[in-house]
C-alpha positions as CSV (number, residue, x, y, z in Angstrom):
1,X,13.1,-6.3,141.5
2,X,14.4,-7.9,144.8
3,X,18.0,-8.1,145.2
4,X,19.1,-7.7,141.6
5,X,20.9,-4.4,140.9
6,X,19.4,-2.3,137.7
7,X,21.9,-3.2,135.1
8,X,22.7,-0.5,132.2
9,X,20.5,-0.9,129.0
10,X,22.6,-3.1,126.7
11,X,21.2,-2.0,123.3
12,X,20.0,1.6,124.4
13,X,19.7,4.0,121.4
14,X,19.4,0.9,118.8
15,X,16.5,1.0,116.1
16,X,13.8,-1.8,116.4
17,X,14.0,-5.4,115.4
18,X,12.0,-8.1,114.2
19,X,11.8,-10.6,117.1
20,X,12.6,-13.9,116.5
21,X,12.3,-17.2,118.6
22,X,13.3,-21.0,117.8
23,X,12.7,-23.7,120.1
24,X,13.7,-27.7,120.0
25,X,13.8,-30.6,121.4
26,X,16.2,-33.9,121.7
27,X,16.0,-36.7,120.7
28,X,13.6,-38.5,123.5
29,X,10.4,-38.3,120.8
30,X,13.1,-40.5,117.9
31,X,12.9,-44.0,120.0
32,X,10.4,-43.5,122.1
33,X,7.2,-41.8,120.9
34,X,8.3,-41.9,117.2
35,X,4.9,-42.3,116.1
36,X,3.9,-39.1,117.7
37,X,6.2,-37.2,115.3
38,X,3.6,-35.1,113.9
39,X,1.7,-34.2,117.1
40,X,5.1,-33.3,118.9
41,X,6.2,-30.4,116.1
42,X,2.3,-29.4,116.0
43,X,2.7,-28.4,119.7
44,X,6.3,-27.8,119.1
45,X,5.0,-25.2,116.6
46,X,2.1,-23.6,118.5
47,X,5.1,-23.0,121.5
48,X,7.4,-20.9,119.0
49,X,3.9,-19.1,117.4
50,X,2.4,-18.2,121.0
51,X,6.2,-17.3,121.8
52,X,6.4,-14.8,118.2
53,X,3.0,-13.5,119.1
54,X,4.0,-12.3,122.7
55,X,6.6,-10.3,121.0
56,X,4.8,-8.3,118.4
57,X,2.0,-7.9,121.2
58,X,4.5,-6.0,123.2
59,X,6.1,-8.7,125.1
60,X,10.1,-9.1,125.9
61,X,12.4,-12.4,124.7
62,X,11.7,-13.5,128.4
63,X,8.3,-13.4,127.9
64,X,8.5,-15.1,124.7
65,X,10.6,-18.1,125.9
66,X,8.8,-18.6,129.6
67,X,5.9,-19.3,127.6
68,X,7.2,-21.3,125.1
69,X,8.2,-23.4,126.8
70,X,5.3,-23.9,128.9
71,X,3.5,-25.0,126.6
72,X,6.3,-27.4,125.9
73,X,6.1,-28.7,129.4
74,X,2.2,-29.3,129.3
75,X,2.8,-31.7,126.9
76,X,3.4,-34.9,129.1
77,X,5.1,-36.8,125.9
78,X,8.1,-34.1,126.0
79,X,10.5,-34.9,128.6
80,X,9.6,-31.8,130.7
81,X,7.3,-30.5,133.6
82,X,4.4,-33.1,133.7
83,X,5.5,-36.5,131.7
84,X,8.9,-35.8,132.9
85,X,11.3,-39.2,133.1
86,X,12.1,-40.1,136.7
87,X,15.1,-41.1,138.5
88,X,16.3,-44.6,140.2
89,X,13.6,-44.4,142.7
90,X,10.9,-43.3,140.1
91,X,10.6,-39.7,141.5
92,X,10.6,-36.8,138.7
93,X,13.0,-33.8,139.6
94,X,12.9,-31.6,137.4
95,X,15.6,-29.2,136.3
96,X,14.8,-25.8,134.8
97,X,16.7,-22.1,133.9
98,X,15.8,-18.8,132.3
99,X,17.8,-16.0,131.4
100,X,17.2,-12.4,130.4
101,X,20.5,-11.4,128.2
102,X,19.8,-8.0,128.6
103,X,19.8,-7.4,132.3
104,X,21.7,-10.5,132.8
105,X,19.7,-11.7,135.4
106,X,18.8,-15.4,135.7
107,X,16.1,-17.7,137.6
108,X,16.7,-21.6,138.1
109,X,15.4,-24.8,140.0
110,X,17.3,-28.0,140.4
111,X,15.8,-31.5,141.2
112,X,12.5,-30.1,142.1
113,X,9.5,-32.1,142.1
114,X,6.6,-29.5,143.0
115,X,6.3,-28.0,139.9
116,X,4.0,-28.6,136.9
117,X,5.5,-25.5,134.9
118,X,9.2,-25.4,136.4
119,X,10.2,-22.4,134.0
120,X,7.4,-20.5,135.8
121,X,8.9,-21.1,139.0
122,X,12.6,-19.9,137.8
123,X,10.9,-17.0,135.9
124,X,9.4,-15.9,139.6
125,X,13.2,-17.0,141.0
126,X,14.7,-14.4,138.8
127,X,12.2,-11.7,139.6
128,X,11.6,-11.8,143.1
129,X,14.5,-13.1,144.7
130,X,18.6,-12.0,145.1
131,X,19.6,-15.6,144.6
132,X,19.7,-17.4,141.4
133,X,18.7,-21.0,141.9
134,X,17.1,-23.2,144.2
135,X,17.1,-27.0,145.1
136,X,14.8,-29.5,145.6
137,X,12.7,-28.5,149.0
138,X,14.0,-24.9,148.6
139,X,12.5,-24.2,145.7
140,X,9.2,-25.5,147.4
141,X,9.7,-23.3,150.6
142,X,10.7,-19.9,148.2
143,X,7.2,-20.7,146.3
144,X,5.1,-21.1,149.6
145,X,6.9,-18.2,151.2
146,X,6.0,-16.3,148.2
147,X,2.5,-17.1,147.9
148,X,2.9,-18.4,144.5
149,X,0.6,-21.8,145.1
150,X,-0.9,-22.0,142.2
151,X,2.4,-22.9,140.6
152,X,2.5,-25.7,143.7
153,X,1.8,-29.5,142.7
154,X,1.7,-32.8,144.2
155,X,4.7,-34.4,143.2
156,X,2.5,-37.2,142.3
157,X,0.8,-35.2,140.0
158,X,3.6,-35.0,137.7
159,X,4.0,-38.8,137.0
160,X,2.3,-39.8,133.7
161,X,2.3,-43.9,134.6
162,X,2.2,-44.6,130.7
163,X,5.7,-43.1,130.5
164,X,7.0,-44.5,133.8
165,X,6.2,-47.7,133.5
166,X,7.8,-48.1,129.8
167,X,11.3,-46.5,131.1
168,X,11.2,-48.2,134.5
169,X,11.0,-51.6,132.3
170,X,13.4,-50.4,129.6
171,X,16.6,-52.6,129.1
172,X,19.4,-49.7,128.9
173,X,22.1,-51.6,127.5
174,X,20.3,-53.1,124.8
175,X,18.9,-49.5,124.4
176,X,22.2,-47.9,124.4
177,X,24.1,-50.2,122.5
178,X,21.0,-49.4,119.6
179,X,21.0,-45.5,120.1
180,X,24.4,-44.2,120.5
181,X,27.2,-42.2,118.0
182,X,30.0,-44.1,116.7
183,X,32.7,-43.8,119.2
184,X,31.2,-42.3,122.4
185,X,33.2,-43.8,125.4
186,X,30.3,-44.5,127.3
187,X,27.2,-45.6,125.5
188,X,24.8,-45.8,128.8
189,X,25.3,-42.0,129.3
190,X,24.5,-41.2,125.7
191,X,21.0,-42.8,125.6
192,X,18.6,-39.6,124.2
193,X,16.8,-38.1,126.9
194,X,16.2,-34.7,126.4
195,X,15.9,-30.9,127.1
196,X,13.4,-28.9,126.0
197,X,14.5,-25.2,125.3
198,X,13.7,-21.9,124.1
199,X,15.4,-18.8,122.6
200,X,14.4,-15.3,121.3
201,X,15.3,-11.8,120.6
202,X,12.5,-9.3,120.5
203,X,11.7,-5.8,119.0
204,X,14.4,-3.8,121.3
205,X,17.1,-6.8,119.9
206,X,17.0,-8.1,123.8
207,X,17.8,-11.7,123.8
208,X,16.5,-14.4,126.0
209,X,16.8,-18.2,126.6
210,X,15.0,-21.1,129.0
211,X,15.3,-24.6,129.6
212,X,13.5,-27.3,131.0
213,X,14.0,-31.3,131.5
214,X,13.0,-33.9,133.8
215,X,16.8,-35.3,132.5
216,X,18.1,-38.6,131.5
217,X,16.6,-42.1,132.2
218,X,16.5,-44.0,135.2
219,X,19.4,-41.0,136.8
220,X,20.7,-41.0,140.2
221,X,18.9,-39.0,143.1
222,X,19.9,-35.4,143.1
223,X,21.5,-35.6,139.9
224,X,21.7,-32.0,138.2
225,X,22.4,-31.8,134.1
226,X,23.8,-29.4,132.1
227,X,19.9,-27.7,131.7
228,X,19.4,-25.3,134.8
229,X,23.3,-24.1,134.5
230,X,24.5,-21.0,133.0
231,X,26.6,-20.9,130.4
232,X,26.1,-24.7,130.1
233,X,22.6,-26.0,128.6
234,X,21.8,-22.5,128.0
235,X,22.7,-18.6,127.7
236,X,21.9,-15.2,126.8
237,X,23.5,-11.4,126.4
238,X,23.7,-8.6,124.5
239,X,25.6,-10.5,121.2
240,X,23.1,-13.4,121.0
241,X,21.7,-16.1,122.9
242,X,21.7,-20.3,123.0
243,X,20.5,-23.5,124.5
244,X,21.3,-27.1,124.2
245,X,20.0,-30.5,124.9
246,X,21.7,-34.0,125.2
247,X,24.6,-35.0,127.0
248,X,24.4,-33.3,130.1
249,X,27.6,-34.2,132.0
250,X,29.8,-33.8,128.4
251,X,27.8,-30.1,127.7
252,X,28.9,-29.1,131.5
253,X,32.2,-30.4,130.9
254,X,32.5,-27.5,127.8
255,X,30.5,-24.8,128.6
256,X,29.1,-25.1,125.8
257,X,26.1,-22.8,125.1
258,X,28.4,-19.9,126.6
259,X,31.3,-20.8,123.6
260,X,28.3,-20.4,120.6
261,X,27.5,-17.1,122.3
262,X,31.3,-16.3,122.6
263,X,31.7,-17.6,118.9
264,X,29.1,-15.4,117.9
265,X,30.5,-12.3,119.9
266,X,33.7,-13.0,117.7
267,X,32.0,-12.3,114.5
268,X,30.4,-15.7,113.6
269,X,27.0,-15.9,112.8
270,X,24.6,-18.1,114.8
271,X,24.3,-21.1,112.3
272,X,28.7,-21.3,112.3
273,X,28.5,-20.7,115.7
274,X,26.7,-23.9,116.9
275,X,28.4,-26.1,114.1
276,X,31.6,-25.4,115.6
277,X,30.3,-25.4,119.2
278,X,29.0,-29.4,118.6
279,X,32.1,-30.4,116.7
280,X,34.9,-29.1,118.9
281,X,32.0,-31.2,121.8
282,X,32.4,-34.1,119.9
283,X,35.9,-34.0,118.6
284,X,37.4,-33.5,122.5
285,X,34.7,-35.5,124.1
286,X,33.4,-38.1,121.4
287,X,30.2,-37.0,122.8
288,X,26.4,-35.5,121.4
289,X,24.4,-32.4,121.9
290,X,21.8,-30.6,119.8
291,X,22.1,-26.7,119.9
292,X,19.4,-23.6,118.8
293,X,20.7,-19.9,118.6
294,X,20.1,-16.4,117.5
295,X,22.3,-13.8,116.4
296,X,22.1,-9.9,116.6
297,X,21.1,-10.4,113.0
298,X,18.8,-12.3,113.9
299,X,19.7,-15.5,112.4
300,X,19.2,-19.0,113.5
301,X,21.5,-21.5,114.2
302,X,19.6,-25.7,114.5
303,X,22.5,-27.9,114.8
304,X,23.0,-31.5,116.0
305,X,25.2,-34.4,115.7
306,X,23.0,-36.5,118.2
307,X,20.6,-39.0,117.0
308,X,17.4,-36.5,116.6
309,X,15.9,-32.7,117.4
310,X,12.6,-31.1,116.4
311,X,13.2,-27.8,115.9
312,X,10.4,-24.7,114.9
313,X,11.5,-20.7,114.2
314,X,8.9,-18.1,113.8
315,X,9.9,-14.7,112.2
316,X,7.9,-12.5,110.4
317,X,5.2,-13.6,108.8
318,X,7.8,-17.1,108.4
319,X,7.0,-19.9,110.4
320,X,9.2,-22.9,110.3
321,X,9.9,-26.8,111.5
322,X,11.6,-29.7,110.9
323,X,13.4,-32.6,112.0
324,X,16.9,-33.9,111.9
325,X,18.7,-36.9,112.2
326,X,22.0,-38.4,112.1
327,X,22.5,-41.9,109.7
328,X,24.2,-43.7,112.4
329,X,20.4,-44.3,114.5
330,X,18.9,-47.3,113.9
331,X,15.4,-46.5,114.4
332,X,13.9,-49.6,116.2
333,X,10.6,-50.0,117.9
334,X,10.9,-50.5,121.8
C-alpha cells in the first residue's frame, strides 16, 4: 500500500462477528422525487443486501460500503455520482470519502467532476496513494496517472437534464420557506439536498464508512460539504463507525460524525449515540442532519431531526427499511 504505514491490528485476537451494514439517504427523494419512494428504498435495499453479501462472502466493511454505495450512485434519482445536483454554473462536482476504521486509512475527492462512481475513485485514493484527498483536476490527473480510466468520464456524462433543468428553475425561497425546521437561522441553507452514505462492520468486527453527494442546490463553485471530511459527514475506528447527511456547513461546524463515534467509545450504544449527536447539532446550531451508525455490538443507530431519510440494515438473515419524517414538512408538490 503506497505511502500508508501498516497500522497494528485493532481487534487482533477477538472472536468473529456477524457483519452488519446500514445505509441512508436525506431528504432530497421527500420534495423532489416523492413519488419514487418505493423505487428509491428498493435500490436503497439491494445496496445494503449486495453490501451484507460481500461480507459473508469474505469481504471487509470497506468492501461492503464502496459498493454500497455504488450502487447508490448509479441511481441518477439519488443525489450522488450520475444525477448529481449541480452548482451556480450547472457543473456537477461531486464530493466523496471512505474510511477503513481499522487501519485508519482514508481515500477522498472534492469537487470532482470526472467521475461516474466517485467512491471508487477515493477507494483507489486510499489504496494507492500517501495523500488522502484530491481536488477537482487533481483527482483527474491521480486517475490518469494511475491508469485507472475506466473510472474516467465526461463531465457531461454525469448531468441527467431531467434533474437539472427542474433545480436550475426551482424558486429557492419559496422552497425553503416550505421545507425548513422551526427555527433554523437560515432557511436557504437548510433546503434538503443530500448525502448518500454507507456503514458496516464485518466478521473480524472491522468497521468501515463512505460517503457520496453531488451537495446542495444551486452551491457556489468549489464549494466542499461536510461529506468528503473526516470526522465530519463521516467516520470509522476500532469503537464503531458513522456518517451523516444534511447541513453540511452546520455538520462541519460540530464534528459531528467523530462525536457519535466518541459517544459511543464512552459507553453509549449506537442508537443513544446519534440521538444525542443531532440534538446537541440542533440545540447549539438550530440546524438538521440525519445520522446511521454501528456499534461494537453491532447495533444500529437511524436518527434524524431533518425533514426525511430512507434508511435499510441488513444483518443476519434480517433485512430492514424504512422511512422517517419530521411533522414540521409540509409535503407539497414542486
Amino acid at each position: 500500500m503506497a505511502g500508508n504505514s501498516e497500522p497494528s491490528k485493532v481487534s487482533e485476537g477477538k472472536k468473529e462477528t456477524n457483519p452488519a451494514i446500514i445505509l441512508q439517504c436525506g431528504a432530497y427523494y421527500v420534495v423532489v422525487f416523492q413519488e419514487r419512494e418505493e423505487k428509491l428504498l428498493h435500490t436503497l435495499k439491494n445496496a445494503a443486501k449486495t453490501g451484507y453479501e460481500k461480507m459473508i462472502s469474505g469481504g471487509t466493511a470497506v468492501d461492503a460500503v464502496e459498493e454500497a454505495v455504488r450502487i447508490l450512485e448509479d441511481d441518477q434519482y439519488f443525489n450522488a455520482g450520475r444525477g448529481s445536483l449541480v452548482n451556480v454554473e450547472g457543473d456537477v462536482e461531486c464530493d466523496a470519502m471512505i474510511m477503513d476504521g481499522n487501519t485508519m486509512n482514508i481515500g477522498a475527492v472534492m469537487a470532482a467532476k470526472h467521475f461516474f462512481n466517485p467512491v471508487k475513485i477515493c477507494r483507489k485514493i486510499m489504496e494507492e496513494s500517501h495523500h488522502c484527498a484530491f481536488i477537482g483536476e487533481g483527482a483527474l490527473k491521480f486517475a490518469q496517472d494511475k491508469g485507472f480510466n475506466d473510472l474516467i468520464c465526461d463531465p457531461a456524462e454525469i448531468i441527467v437534464n431531467e434533474i437539472k433543468e427542474k433545480m436550475m428553475t426551482m424558486d429557492i425561497s419559496d422552497f425553503a420557506s416550505r421545507y425548513f425546521p422551526p427555527g433554523t437561522s437560515s432557511p436557504e441553507q437548510s433546503l434538503p439536498f443530500d448525502t448518500v452514505s454507507a456503514v458496516a462492520m464485518d466478521s473480524d468486527g472491522h468497521f468501515a464508512c463512505a460517503t457520496s453527494t453531488g451537495g446542495v442546490l444551486r452551491k457556489s463553485k468549489g464549494r466542499i460539504g461536510d461529506a468528503p471530511l473526516v470526522g465530519c459527514g463521516a467516520y470509522a475506528n476500532e469503537f464503531g463507525a458513522a456518517a451523516s447527511s444534511g447541513n453540511g456547513e452546520s455538520i462541519m461546524k460540530m464534528n459531528l460524525a467523530r462525536e457519535v463515534v466518541f459517544n459511543m467509545e464512552q459507553g453509549q450504544n449506537a442508537s443513544l449515540s446519534a440521538k444525542n449527536a443531532v440534538e446537541r447539532m440542533k440545540n447549539r446550531l438550530s440546524s438538521w442532519c440525519s445520522m446511521i451508525a454501528i456499534d461494537k455490538d453491532g447495533n444500529f443507530g437511524v436518527e434524524t431531526n431533518a425533514a426525511g431519510m430512507l434508511w435499510a440494515t441488513c444483518k443476519g438473515s434480517d433485512l430492514e427499511f424504512g422511512s422517517k419524517r419530521k411533522e414540521f414538512v409540509k409535503f407539497k408538490k414542486l
